[in-house]
C-alpha positions in Angstrom: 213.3 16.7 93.2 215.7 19.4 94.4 216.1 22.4 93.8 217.6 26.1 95.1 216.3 29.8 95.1 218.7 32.9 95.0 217.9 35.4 96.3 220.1 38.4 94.9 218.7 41.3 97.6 220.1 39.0 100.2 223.4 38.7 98.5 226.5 40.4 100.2 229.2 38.8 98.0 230.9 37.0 100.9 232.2 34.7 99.0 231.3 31.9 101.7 229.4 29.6 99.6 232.4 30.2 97.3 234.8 29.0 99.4 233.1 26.2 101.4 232.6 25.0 98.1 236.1 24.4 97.5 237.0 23.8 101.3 234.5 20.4 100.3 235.7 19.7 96.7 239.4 20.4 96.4 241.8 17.6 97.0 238.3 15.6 98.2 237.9 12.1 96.0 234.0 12.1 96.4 233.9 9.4 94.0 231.4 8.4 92.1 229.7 11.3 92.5 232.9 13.3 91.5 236.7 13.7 91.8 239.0 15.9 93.3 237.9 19.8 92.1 241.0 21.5 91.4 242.6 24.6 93.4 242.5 26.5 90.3 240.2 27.6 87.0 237.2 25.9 88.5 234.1 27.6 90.2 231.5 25.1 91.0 229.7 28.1 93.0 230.5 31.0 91.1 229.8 34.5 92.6 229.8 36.9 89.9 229.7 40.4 90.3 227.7 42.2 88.3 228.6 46.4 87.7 225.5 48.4 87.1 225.6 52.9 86.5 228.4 55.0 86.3 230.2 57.2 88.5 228.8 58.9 91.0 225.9 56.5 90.5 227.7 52.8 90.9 226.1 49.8 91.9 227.1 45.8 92.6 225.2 42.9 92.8 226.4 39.5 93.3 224.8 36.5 91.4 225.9 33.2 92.8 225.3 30.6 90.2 226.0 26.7 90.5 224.8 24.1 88.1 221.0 24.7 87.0 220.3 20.8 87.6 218.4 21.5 84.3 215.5 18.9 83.9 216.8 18.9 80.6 220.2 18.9 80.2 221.9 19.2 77.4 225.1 17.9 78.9 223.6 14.6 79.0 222.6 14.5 75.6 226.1 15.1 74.2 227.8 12.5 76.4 228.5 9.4 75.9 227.8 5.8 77.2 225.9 7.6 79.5 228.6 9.3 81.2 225.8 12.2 82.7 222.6 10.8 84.4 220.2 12.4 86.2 218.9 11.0 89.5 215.6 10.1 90.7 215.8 14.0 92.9 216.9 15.3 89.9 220.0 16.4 90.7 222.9 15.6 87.3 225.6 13.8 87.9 228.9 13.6 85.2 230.6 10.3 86.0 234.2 10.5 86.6 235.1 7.4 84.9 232.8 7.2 81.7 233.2 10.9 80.8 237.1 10.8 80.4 237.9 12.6 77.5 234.4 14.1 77.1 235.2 17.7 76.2 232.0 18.2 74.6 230.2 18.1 77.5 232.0 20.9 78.6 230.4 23.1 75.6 227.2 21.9 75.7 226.0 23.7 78.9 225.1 27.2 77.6 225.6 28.6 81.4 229.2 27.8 81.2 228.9 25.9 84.7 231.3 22.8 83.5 234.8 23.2 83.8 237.3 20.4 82.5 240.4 19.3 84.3 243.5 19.4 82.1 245.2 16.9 84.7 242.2 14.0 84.7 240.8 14.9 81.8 237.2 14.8 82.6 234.3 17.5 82.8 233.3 18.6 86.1 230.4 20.7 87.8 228.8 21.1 90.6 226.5 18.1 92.4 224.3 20.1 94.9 227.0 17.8 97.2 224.7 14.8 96.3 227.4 12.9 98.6 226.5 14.5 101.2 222.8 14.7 100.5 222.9 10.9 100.5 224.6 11.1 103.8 222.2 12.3 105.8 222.7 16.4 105.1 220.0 18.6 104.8 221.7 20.9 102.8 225.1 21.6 100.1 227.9 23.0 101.6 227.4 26.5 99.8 224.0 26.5 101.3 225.2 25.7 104.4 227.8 28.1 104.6 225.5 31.4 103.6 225.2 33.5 106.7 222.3 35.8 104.7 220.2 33.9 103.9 220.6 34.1 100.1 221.0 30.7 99.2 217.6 28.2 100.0 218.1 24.9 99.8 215.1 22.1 99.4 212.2 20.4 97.7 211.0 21.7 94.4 207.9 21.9 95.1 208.5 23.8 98.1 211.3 26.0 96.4 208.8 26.8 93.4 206.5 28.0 95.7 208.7 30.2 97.3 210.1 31.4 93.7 206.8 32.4 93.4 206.1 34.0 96.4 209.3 36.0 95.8 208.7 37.0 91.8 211.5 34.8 91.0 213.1 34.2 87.6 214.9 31.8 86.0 218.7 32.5 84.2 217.7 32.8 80.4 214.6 31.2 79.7 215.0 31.2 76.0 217.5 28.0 76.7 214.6 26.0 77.5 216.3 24.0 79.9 214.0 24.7 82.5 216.8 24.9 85.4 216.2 24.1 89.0 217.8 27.3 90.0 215.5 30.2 90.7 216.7 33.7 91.1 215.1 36.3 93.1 215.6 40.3 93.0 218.4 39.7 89.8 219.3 43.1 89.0 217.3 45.0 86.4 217.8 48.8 84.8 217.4 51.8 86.5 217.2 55.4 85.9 218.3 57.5 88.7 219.1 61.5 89.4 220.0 64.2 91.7 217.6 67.6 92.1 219.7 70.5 93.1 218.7 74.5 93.4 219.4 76.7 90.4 222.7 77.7 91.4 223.4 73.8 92.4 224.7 75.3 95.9 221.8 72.5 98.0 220.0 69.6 97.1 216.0 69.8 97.0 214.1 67.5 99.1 210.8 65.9 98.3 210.8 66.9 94.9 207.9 64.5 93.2 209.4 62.2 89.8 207.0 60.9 87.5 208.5 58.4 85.0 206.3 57.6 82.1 206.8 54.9 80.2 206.8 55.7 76.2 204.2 55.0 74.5 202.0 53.4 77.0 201.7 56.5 79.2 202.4 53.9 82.5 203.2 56.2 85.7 205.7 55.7 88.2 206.1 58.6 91.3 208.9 58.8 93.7 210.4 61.9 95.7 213.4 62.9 96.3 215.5 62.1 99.5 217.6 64.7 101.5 220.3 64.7 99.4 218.0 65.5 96.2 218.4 62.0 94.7 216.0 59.6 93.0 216.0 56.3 91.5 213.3 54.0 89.7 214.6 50.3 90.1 214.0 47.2 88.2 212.9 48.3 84.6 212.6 46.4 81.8 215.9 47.1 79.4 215.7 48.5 75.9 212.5 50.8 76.7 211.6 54.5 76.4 210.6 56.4 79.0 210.3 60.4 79.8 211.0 61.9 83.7 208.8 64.7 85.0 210.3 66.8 88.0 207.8 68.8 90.1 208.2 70.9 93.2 206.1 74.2 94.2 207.4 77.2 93.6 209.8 76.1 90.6 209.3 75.5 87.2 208.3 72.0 86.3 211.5 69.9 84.3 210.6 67.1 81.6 213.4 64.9 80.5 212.7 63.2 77.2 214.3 60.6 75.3 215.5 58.1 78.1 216.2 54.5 77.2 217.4 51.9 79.5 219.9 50.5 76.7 222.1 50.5 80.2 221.3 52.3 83.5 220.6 55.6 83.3 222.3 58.5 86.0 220.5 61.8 84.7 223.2 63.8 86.7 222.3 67.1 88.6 219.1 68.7 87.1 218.8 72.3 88.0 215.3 73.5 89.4 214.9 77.2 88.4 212.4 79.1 90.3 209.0 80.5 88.9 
């Protein structure tokens, strides 16, 4: 079985796995493990980018996402005469030739990661370049092609493992599709902020935050950097929390009512002295 682990910290948004999938699929009859991909509309390695905060506070993080190579995939249960199979390493194929006119297979994948082509009229995806797997390669292009190391390529066994290792997740697990795609680092909520002197003429350094977590009471501390900011990464969405800002020689500043509906930039928060 095969399988491949994101990992989203890693992720510059290069585009390189992007493109080499395309450089090895477009205008490339890899038949019969898929024809030609077309220049335009499809994105067998999709690298989405994914907006998180407002201004001032704005972050991106890229999620490249292929085909899950679900161990059970509902593509293959809407085909026909057996049109998708999966292979003994577990990677699904869609045959070029028995899924022609197939459009349902298209709408059964609840990833959106197969595209149809108007022109052949067939569904197509991504193969984990089982072409070239079977070749000889160690690796899929887009793997291949990733100079940060985002993208790792290999046995399940040894991928889970390193999922593991790495706190890894899976894209919605309440498909229960139980992909072969694990994602590491995907981006969560945060709740971020800026500590400035009453007059906000300076930022305030190594000012201790306390986020609490409402109602369990669980603590989180950070201080702030030389520019007065603070941020608490990867919480859960949807839940209450309160912020607590200390310093000596200023009066303390509580922050209720914070919910991580979306990410959270508290703004400037005046300190005012005691």
């Amino acid at each position: 079985m095969k399988a491949i682990l994101v990992d989203i910290s890693k992720c510059n948004g290069c585009f390189n796995c992007q493109i080499a999938c395309k450089d090895e699929h477009v205008d490339n009859d890899w038949s019969p493990y898929a024809k030609p991909q077309p220049d335009l509309g499809h994105f067998w390695m999709h690298v989405g980018e994914v907006e998180r905060g407002e201004v001032p506070k704005v972050k991106v993080a890229y999620v490249p996402k292929p085909c899950m190579q679900c161990e059970d995939p509902p593509c293959q249960e809407a085909a026909r005469k057996e049109a998708v199979y999966q292979r003994k390493d577990g990677i699904v194929i869609i045959d070029p030739e028995k899924s022609k006119g197939q459009k349902k297979i298209v709408k059964a994948c609840p990833y959106g990661c197969i595209y149809w082509n108007e022109e052949s009229s067939i569904p197509q995806k991504c193969t984990f370049c089982a072409h070239l797997l079977d070749s000889g390669w160690k690796e899929p292009r887009c793997v291949e092609a990733c100079c940060t190391g985002a993208l790792v390529f290999g046995d399940y066994d040894k991928i889970k493992k390193l999922a593991q290792k790495r706190k890894a997740e899976i894209l919605n697990p309440e498909f229960g599709l139980k992909p072969r795609v694990f994602y590491a680092g995907l981006p969560k909520k945060f709740v971020a902020g800026t500590v400035v002197s009453p007059k906000m003429e300076e930022a305030l350094e190594n000012v201790k935050v306390t986020l609490t977590r409402l109602p369990t009471g669980k603590k989180i501390t950070t201080r702030t950097n030389n520019y007065g900011d603070f941020e608490f990464e990867n919480l859960e969405a949807n839940k209450r929390y309160s912020v607590l800002i200390e310093k000596a020689g200023f009066r303390p500043e509580k922050i209720g009512g914070v919910r991580t509906e979306k990410d959270v930039y508290l703004g400037e928060i005046p300190l005012s002295p005691k």
